[in-house]
C-alpha positions in Angstrom: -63.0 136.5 77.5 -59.5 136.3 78.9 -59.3 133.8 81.1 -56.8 134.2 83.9 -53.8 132.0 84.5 -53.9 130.9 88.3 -50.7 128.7 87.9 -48.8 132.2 88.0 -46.8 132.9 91.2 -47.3 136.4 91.8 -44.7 138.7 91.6 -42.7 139.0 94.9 -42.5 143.0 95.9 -38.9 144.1 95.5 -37.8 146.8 99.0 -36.8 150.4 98.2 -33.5 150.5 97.1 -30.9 152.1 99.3 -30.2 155.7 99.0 -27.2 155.1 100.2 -23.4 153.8 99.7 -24.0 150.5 102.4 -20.0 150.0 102.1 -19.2 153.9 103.0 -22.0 153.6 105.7 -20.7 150.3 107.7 -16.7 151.6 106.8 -18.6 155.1 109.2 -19.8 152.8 111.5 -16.5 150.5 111.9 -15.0 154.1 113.1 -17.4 155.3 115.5 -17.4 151.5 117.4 -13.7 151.5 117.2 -13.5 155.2 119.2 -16.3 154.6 121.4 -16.8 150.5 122.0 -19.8 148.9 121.2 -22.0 150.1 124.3 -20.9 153.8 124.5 -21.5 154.5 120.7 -25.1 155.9 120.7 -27.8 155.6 117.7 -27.7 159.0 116.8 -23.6 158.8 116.9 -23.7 155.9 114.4 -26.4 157.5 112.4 -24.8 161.1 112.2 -21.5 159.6 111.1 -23.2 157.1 108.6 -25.4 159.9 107.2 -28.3 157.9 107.6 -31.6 157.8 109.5 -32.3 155.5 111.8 -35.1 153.7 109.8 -32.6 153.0 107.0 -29.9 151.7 109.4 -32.4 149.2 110.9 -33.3 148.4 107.5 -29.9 147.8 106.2 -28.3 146.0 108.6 -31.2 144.9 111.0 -29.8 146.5 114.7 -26.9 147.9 116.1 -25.5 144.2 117.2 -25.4 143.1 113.8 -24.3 146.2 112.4 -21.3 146.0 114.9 -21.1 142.4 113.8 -20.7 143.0 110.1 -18.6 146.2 111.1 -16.2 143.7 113.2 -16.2 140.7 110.7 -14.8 143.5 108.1 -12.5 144.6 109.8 -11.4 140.8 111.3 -11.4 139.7 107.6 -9.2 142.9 106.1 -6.3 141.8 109.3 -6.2 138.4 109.4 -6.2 138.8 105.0 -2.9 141.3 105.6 -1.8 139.4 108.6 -1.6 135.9 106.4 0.1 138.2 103.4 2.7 138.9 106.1 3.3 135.3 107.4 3.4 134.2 103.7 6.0 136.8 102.7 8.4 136.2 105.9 10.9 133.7 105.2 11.2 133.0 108.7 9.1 132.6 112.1 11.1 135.4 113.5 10.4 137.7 110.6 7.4 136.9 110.6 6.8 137.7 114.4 8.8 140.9 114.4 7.2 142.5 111.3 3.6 141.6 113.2 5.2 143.4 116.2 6.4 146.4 113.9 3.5 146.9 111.7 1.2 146.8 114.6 2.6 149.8 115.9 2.3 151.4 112.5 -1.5 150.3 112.5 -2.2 151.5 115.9 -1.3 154.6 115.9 -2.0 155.6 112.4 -3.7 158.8 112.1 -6.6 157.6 109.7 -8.5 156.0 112.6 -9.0 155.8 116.1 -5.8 154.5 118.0 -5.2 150.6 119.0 -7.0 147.8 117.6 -11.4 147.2 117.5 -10.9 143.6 118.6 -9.3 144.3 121.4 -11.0 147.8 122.6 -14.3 147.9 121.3 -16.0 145.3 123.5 -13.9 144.4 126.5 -16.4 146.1 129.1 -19.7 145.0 128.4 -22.8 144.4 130.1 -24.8 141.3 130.2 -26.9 141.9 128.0 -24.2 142.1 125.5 -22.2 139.1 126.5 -23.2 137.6 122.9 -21.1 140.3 121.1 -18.2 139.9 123.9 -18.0 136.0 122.9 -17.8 137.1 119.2 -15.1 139.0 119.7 -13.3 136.7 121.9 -13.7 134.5 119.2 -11.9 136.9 116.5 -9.6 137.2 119.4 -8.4 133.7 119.7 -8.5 133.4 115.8 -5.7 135.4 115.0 -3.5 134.3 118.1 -4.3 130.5 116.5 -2.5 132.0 113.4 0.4 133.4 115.3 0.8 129.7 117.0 1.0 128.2 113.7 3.2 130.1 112.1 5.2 129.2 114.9 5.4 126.2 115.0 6.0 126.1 111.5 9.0 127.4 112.4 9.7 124.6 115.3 9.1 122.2 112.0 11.0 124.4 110.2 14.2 123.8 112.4 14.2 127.9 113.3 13.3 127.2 117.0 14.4 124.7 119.5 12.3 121.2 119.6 11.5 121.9 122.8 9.9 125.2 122.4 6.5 126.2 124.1 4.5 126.8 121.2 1.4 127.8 122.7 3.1 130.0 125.4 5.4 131.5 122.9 2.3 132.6 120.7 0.5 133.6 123.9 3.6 135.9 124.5 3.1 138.0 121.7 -0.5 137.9 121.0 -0.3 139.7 124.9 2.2 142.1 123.7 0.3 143.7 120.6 -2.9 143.6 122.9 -1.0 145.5 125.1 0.5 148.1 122.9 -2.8 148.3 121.7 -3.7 149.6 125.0 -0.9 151.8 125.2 -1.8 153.6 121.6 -5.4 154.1 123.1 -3.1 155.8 125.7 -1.7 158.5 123.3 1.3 156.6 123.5 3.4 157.0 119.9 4.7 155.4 117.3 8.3 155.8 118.3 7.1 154.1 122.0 5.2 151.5 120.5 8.3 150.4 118.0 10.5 150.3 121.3 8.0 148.0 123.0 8.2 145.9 119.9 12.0 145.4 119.5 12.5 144.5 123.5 9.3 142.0 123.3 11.8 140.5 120.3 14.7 139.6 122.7 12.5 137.0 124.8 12.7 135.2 121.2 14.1 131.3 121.6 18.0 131.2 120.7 18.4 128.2 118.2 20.0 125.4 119.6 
C-alpha cells in the first residue's frame, strides 16, 4: 500500500495568466490619466483604452489608485532617467537649465500625447478622498525640482554662479516656469510660444561675478 507523504507542502495554485500585454495596458492608461486627471478618467475610459475588462484591470493592478500610481511612477521614472541624462551631458548649470527649459517645450506639446506634463495636470484638483494620490504627486513634484537645485548649486561650486546666489529660489524659478508652460500647452499654446517663454525665463539667469 502507498503510504502518503504528509511532510509535502502542497502545491500553491498558480492565477490565470494575463491575456494581456500588462506594459501596453498601463502605457494606455498613463494616456487616458494624463488627458483627463485622475478623478475625471472613468472605469470604462481606462478599460476601453486598455482593451481590458474591468475584472482583469482589478486583477492586474489591484484599483484605479494604484493603477494611476504605477502609471505615474513610470512616467516619474522615464523623466527624471532623461532629465539626469541631460544634466549629465550639460557641461554647465546654464546649459543644463536652458536645455530643461527647451526640451520641455518639445515634450509638452509633442503630438504623441496629451499636451503639458501628468505631474503637474493629472492630480491638481482633487477631492478628499483622493488627497493620498495628490501627496504622491507632490512628492514626484518636489523630487525633480530637488534635482534642478542640485544641479545648481553644482554650478555655484562649480564657480558658474555667484557665491551668493539663492539656490533654492533660483531652482524654485524655473521649476515654476516649466509648471507653467505646462499649463500653457494644456492651453493649445505651441511649440513656437512655449520656446519664447523659455528663452525670456533664461535672461533672469545670475551674471557671473
Amino acid at each position: 500500500m502507498e503510504i502518503e507523504n504528509k511532510s509535502e507542502k502542497p502545491r500553491k495554485k498558480t492565477g490565470r495568466p494575463l491575456s494581456f500585454d500588462r506594459e501596453v495596458a498601463l502605457q494606455r492608461a498613463m494616456l487616458v490619466f494624463w488627458r483627463y486627471g485622475y478623478e475625471a478618467a472613468s472605469l470604462q475610459e481606462l478599460t476601453s483604452a486598455m482593451g481590458i475588462t474591468p475584472p482583469s484591470l482589478y486583477a492586474a493592478f489591484g484599483d484605479k489608485e494604484k493603477l494611476f500610481l504605477e502609471a505615474v511612477e513610470r512616467y516619474s521614472t522615464e523623466n527624471c532617467d532623461a532629465l539626469l541624462c541631460l544634466f549629465n551631458q550639460a557641461p554647465r548649470a546654464r546649459d543644463a537649465i536652458e536645455r530643461l527649459l527647451q526640451s520641455a517645450a518639445v515634450d509638452f506639446t509633442c503630438p504623441s500625447h496629451p499636451p503639458g506634463c501628468l505631474m503637474n495636470t493629472a492630480a491638481t484638483n482633487c477631492s478628499a478622498s483622493a488627497e493620498h494620490v495628490q501627496h504622491a504627486m507632490i512628492e514626484r513634484r518636489d523630487h525633480v525640482e530637488n534635482m534642478i537645485r542640485t544641479r545648481v548649486e553644482t554650478g555655484v561650486n562649480n564657480g558658474e554662479l555667484p557665491p551668493d546666489t539663492d539656490v533654492s529660489g533660483l531652482a524654485n524659478f524655473y521649476w515654476t516656469v516649466i509648471q507653467g508652460m505646462s499649463t500653457q500647452a494644456r492651453d493649445h499654446a505651441d511649440r513656437d510660444k512655449l520656446l519664447a517663454i523659455a528663452a525670456m525665463a533664461m535672461r533672469a539667469w545670475p551674471a557671473p561675478k
